[in-house]
C-alpha positions in Angstrom: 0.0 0.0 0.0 1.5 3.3 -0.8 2.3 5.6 1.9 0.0 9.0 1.9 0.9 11.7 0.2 1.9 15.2 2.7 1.7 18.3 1.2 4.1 22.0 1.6 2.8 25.9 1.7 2.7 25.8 -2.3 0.1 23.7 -2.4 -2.3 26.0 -0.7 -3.9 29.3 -0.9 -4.7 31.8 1.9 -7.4 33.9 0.9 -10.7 35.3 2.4 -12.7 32.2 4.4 -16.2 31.1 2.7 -17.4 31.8 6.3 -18.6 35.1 7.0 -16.6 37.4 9.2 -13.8 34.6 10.0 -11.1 36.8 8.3 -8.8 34.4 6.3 -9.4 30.6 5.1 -7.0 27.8 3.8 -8.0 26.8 0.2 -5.9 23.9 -1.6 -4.7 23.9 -5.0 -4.0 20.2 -5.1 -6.8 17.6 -4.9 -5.9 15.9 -1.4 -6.5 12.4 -0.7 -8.1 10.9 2.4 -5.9 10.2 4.8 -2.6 12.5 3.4 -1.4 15.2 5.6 -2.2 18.7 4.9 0.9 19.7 7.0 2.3 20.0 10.6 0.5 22.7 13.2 3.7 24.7 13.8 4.6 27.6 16.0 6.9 27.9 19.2 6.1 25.7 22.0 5.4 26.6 25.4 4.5 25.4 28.7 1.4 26.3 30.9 3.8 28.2 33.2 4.9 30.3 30.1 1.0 31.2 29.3 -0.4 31.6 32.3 2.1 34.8 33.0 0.5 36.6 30.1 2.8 36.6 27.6 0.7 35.3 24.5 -2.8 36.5 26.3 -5.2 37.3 23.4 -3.5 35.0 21.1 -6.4 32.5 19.1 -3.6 30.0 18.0 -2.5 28.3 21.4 -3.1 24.6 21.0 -2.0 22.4 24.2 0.0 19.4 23.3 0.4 17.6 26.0 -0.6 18.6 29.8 3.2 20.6 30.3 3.2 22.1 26.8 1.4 24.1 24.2 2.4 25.3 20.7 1.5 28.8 19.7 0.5 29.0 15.7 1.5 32.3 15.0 5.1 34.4 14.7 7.9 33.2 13.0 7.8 29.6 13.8 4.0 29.0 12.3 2.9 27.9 9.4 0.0 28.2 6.7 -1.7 26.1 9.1 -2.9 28.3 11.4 -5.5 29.6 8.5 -7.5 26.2 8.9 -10.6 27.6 10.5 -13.4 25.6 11.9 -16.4 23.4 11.3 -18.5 20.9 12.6 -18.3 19.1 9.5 -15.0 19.2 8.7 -12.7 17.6 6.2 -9.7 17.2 7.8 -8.9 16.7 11.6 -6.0 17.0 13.9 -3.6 14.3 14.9 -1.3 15.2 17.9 1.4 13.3 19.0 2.4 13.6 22.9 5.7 11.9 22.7 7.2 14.2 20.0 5.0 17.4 21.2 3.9 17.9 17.8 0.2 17.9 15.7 -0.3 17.7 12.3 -3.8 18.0 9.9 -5.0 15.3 8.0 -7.8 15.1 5.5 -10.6 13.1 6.4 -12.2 12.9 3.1 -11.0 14.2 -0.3 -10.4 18.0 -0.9 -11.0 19.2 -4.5 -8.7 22.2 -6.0 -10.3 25.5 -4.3 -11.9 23.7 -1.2 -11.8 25.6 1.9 -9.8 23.0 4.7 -11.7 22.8 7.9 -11.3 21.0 11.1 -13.4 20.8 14.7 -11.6 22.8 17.2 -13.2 20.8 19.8 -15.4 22.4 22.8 -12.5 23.3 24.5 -11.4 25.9 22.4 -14.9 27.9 22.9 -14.6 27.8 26.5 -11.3 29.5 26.7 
């Protein structure tokens, strides 16, 4: 069986999201298979120490990792990632790894050329 396919910043497009009022989106170029990695969630990885003295208050891309470490998606260390925006009927989810303190997107069913990406940011994220 051939091993998914994973994908780089030139495959994608960041442009206005289909969703009203969500600012920007993350549109492929590429038709994606199920299964195949969009890309890795980067961004510079803190602990809960680190975010609980305020430094990236206000920030909408922390994501926690593990329970001693979060990544934040945005400065110089993120990636066209952090455009993915949210949907309760997504096409792509989320896969984090404890053990390397990493999370990557993966497409849960096939993306067409010029589909919007979307993934569940889970409950947790709307309680913050």
């Amino acid at each position: 069986m051939p091993r998914p396919k994973s994908y780089s910043a030139d495959d994608f497009e960041v442009r206005r999201s289909t969703i009203p009022g969500a600012g920007l989106g993350l549109f492929s170029k590429v038709h994606i298979g199920l299964e195949e990695t969009i890309g890795q969630y980067t961004g510079e990885i803190i602990t809960w120490d680190e975010l609980l003295a305020g430094k990236y208050s206000g920030s909408h891309y922390i994501m926690a990792l593990t329970s001693k470490f979060l990544v934040v998606g945005e400065g110089p260390k993120a990636n066209y990632t952090r455009y993915i925006n949210h949907s309760t009927s997504p096409n792509a989810t989320m896969i984090i790894s404890t053990r390397w303190k990493s999370a990557r997107i993966e497409a849960v069913e096939p993306i067409s050329p010029g589909e919007e990406i979307f993934f569940n940011y889970g409950e947790d994220y709307w309680s913050a």
